[in-house]
Each structure stands twice: as C-alpha cells, then as structure tokens.
Backbone as JSON Lines, residues from 0, in Angstrom:
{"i":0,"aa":"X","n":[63.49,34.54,-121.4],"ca":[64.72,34.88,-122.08],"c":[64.45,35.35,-123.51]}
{"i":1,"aa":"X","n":[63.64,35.0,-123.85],"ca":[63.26,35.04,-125.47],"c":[62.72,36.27,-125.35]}
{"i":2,"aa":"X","n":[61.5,37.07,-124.3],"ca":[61.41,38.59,-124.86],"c":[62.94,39.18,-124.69]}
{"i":3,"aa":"X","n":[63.48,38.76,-123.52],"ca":[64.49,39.67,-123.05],"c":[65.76,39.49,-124.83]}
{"i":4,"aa":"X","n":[65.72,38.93,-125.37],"ca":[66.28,39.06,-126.19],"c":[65.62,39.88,-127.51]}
{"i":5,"aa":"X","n":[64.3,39.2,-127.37],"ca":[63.75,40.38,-128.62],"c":[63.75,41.65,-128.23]}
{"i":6,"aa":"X","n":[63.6,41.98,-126.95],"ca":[63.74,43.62,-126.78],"c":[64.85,44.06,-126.91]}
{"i":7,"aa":"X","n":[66.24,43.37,-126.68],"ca":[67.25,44.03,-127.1],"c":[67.88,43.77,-128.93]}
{"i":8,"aa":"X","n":[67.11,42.76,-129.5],"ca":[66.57,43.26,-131.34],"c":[66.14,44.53,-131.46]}
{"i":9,"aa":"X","n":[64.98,44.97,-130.42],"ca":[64.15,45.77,-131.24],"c":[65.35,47.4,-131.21]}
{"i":10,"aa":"X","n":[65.59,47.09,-129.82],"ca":[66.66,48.77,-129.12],"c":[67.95,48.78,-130.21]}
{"i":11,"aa":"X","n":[68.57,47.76,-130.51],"ca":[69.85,47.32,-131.54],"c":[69.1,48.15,-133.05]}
{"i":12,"aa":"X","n":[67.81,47.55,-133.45],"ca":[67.47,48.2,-134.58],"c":[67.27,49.89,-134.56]}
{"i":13,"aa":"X","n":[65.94,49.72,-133.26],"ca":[65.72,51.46,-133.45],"c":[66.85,52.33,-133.24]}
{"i":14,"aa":"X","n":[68.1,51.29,-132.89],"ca":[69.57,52.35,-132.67],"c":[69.96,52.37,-134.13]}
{"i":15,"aa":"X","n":[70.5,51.51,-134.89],"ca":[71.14,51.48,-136.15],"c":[69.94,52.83,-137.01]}
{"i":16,"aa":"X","n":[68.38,52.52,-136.76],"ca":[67.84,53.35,-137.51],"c":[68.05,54.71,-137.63]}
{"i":17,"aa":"X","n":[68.68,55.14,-136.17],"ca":[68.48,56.05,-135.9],"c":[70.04,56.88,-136.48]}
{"i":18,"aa":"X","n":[71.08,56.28,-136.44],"ca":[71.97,56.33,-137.07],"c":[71.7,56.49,-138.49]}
{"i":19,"aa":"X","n":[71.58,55.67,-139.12],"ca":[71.1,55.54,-141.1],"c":[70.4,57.06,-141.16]}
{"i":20,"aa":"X","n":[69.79,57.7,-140.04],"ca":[68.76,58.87,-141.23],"c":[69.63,59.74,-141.28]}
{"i":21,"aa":"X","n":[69.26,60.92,-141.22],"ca":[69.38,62.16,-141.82],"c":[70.87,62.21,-140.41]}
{"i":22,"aa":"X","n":[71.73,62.56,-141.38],"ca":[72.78,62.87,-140.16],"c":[72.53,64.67,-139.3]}
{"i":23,"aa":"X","n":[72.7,64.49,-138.22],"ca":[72.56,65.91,-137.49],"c":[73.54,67.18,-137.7]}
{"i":24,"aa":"X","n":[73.05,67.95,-138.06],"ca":[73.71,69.04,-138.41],"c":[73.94,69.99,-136.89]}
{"i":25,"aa":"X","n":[75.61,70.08,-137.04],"ca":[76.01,70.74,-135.6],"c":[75.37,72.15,-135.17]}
{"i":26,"aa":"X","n":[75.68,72.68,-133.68],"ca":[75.48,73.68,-133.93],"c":[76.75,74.36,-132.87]}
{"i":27,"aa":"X","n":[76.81,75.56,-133.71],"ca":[78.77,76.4,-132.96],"c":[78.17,77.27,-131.41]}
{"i":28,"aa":"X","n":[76.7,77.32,-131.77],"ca":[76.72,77.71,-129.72],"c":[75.99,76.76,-128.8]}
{"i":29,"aa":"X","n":[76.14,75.21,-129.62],"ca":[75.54,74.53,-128.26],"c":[75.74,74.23,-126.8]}
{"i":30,"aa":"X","n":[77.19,74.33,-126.7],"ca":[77.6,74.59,-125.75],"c":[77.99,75.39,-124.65]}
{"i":31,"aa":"X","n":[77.77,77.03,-125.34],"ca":[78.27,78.47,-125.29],"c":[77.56,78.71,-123.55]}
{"i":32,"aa":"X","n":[76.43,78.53,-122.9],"ca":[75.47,78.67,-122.24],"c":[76.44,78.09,-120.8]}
{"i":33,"aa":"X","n":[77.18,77.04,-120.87],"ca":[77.45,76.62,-119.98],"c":[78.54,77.52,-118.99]}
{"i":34,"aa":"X","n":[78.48,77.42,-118.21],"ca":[79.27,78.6,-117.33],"c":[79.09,78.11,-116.03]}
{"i":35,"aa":"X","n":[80.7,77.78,-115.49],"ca":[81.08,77.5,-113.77],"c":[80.46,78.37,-112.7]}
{"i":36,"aa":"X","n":[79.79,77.97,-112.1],"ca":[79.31,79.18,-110.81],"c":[77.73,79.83,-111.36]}
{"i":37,"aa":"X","n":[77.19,79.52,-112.68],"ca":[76.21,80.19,-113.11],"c":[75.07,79.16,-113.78]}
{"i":38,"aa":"X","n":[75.45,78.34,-114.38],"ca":[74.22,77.51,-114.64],"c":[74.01,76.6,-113.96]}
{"i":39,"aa":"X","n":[72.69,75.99,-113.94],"ca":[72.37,75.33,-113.16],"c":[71.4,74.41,-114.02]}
{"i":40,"aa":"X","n":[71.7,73.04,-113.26],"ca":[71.48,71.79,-113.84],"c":[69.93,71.69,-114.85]}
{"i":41,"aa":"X","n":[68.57,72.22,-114.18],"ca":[67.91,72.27,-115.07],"c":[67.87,72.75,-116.55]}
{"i":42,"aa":"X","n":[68.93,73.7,-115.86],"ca":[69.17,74.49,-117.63],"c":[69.66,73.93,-118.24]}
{"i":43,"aa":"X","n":[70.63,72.75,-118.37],"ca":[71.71,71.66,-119.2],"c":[70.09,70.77,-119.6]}
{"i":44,"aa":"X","n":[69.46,70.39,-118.44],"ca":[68.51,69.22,-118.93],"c":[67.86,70.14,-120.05]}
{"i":45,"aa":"X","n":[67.03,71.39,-120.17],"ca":[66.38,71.74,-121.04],"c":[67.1,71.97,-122.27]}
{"i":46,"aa":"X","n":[68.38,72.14,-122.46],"ca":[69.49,72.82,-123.8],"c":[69.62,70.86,-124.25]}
{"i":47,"aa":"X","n":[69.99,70.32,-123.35],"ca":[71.34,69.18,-123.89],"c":[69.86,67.97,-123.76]}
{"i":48,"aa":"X","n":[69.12,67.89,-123.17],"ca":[67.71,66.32,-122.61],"c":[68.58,65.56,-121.67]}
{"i":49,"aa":"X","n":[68.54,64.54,-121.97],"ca":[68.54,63.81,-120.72],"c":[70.69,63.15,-121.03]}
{"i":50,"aa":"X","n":[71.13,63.07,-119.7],"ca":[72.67,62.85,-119.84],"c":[72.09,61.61,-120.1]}
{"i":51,"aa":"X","n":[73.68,61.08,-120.69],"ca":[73.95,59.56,-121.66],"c":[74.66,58.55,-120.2]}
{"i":52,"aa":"X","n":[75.09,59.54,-119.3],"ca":[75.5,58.72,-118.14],"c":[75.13,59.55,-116.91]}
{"i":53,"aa":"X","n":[75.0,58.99,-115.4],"ca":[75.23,59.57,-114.3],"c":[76.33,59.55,-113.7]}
{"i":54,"aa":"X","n":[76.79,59.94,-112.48],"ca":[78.24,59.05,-111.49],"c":[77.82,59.98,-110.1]}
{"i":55,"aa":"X","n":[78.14,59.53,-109.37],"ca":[78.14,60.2,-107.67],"c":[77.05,60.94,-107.24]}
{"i":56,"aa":"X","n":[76.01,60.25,-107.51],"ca":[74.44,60.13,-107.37],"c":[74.0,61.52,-108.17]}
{"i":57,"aa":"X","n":[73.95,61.12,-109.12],"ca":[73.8,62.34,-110.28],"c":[74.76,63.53,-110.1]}
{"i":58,"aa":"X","n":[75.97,64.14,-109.55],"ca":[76.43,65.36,-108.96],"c":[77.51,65.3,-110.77]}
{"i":59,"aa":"X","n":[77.66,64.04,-111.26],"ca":[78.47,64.03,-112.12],"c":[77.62,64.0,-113.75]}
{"i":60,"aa":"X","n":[77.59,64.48,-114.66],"ca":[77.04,63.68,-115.82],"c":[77.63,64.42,-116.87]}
{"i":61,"aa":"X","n":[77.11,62.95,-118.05],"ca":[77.96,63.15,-118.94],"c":[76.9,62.69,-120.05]}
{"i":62,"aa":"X","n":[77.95,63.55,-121.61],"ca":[77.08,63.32,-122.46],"c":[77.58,63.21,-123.91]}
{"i":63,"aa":"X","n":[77.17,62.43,-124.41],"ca":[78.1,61.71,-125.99],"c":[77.7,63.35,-126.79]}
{"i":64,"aa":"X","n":[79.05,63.77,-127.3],"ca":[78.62,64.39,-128.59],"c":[79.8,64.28,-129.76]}
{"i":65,"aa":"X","n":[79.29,64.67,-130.98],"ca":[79.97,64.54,-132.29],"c":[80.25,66.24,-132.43]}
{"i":66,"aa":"X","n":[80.8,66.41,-133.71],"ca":[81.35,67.64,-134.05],"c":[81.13,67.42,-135.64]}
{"i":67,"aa":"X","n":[81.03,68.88,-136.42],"ca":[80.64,68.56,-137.6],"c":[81.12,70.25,-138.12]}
{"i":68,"aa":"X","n":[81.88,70.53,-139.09],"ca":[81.99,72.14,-139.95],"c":[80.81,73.11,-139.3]}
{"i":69,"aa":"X","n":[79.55,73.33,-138.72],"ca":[79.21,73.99,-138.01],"c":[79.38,73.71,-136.29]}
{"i":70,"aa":"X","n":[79.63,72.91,-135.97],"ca":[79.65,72.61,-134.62],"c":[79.35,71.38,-133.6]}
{"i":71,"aa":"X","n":[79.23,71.43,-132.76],"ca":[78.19,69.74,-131.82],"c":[77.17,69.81,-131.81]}
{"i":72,"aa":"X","n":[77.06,68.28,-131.65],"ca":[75.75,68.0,-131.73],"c":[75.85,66.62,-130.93]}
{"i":73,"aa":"X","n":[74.49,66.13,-130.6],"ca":[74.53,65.44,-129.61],"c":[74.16,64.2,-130.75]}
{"i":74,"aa":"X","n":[74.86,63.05,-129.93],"ca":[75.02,61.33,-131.1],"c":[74.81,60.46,-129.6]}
{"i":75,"aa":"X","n":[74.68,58.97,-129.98],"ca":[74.59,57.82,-129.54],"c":[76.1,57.58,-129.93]}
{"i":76,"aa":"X","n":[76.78,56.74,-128.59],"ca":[78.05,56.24,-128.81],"c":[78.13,55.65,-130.26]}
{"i":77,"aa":"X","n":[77.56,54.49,-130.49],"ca":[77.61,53.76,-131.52],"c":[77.45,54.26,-132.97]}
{"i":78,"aa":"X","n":[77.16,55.39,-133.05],"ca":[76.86,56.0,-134.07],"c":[77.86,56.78,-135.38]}
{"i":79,"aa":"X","n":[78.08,56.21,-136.76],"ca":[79.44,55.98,-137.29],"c":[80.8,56.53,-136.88]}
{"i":80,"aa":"X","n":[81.62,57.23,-137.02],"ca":[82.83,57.55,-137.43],"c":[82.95,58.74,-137.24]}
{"i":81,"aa":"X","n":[84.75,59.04,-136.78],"ca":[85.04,60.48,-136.31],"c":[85.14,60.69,-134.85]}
{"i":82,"aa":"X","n":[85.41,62.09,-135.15],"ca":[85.33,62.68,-134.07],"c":[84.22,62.46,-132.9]}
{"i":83,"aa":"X","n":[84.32,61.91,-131.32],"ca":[83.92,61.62,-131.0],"c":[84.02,62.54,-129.16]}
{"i":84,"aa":"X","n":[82.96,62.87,-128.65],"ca":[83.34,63.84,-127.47],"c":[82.61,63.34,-126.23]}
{"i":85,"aa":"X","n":[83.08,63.23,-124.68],"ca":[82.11,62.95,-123.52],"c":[81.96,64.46,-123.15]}
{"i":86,"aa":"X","n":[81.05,65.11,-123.16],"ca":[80.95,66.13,-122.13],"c":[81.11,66.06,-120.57]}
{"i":87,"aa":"X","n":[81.47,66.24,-119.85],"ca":[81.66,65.6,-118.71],"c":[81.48,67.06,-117.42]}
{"i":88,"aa":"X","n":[80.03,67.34,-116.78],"ca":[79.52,68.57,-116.21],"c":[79.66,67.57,-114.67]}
{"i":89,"aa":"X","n":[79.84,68.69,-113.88],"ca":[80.34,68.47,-112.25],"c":[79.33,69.29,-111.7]}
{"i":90,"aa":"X","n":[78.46,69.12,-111.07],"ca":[77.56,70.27,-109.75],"c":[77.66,69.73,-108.88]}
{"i":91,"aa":"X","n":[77.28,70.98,-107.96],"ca":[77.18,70.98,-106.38],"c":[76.16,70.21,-105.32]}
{"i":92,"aa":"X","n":[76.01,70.4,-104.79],"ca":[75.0,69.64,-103.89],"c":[73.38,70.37,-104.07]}
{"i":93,"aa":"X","n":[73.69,71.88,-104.93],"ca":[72.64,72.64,-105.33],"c":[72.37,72.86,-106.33]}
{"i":94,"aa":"X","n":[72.71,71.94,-107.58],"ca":[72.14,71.71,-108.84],"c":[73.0,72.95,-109.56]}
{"i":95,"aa":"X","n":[74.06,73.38,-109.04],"ca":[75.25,74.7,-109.38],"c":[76.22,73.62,-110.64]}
{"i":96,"aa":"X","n":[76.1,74.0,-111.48],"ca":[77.97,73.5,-112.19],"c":[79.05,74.12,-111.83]}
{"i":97,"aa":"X","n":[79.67,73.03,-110.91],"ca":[80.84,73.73,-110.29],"c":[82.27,74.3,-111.76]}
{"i":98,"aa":"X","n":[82.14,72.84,-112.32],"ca":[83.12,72.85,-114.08],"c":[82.26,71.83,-114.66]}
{"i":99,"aa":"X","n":[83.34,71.88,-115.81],"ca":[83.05,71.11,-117.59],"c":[84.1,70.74,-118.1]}
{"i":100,"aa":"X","n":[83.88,69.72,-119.05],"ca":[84.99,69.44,-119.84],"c":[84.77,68.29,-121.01]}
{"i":101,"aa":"X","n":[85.37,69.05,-122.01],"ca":[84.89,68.32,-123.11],"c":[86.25,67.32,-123.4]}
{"i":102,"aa":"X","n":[85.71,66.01,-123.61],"ca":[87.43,64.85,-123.65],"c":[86.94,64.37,-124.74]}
{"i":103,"aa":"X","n":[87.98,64.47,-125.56],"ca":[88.13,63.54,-126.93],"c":[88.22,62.43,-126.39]}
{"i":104,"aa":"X","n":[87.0,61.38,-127.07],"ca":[87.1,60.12,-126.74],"c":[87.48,59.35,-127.85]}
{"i":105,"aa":"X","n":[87.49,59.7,-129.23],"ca":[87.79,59.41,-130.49],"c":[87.87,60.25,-131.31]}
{"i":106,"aa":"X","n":[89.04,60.12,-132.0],"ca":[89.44,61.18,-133.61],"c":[90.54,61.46,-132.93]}
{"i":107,"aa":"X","n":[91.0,62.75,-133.95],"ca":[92.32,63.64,-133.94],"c":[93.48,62.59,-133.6]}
C-alpha cells in the first residue's frame, strides 16, 4: 500500500509541475486538419499524441483541450482555470472519422 501511495505522490506532483511551468501557447489551426469522411485515426494520433480517454473499444476518443488569444492547445484536466474543452472524435470500424465535436466542459 505504501508504494501504491507513493506512486500516486509522485504522478500528483509531476502533474502540479507540469501545470506551474511555462503555460502553452495556443495554436488557431490545431484543429483545422480534422475532416468527416477524410482523416483517419493515425493522423489525430500524430497531430493531437495520445487521447486523454477511450469509449467503445477505442471507435470513440476524446481529448482535454484549453483555448488561449491564439487558439487550442492541448492541457491535463486539472490544470488551472478557464475555458475548458473535450474534443470528442467518432471512427469507423476503419480507423475513418465518421464526426467531431468540441463541448465546453468549463467557462463561458
């Protein structure tokens, strides 16, 4: 019990750290790429890394982002204040994005 608790010290810190630095500066075409019927899932993993969630054996995923005077950028839930976004991408059984949708999960 005692590592299992220090390892979640250490993940709690390297999260807050990661928050405290240099805040991320958005960008206005990070999202521009995405397109129903035309991209395809590897291409999200190489633009966006790895989704923040799965659902319906990966066909669903999703991904925390912030917004900032140039644009999004990708954050950790926990990470301060504002505007807050799930990306939320749907594919096919062939790695196709069928849709998208960006949901205010916090702000405005």
């Amino acid at each position: 019990m005692y590592r299992s608790l220090r390892w979640l010290g250490v993940c709690i810190a390297l999260s807050l750290a990661a928050c405290a630095s240099q805040p991320p500066i958005g960008q206005a075409d990070l999202l521009a790429f995405l397109k129903s019927g035309e991209t395809m899932r590897g291409e999200v993993n190489a633009k966006l890394g790895s989704p923040d969630a799965e659902y319906a054996r990966g066909r669903i995923l999703t991904f925390w982002l912030a917004a900032d005077e140039a644009g999004y950028y990708r954050r950790t839930p926990a990470c301060g204040s504002g505007e807050r976004f799930s990306l939320v991408l749907v594919f096919d059984k062939d790695d196709l994005l069928l849709r998208h949708s960006l949901v205010i999960v916090c702000g405005r």
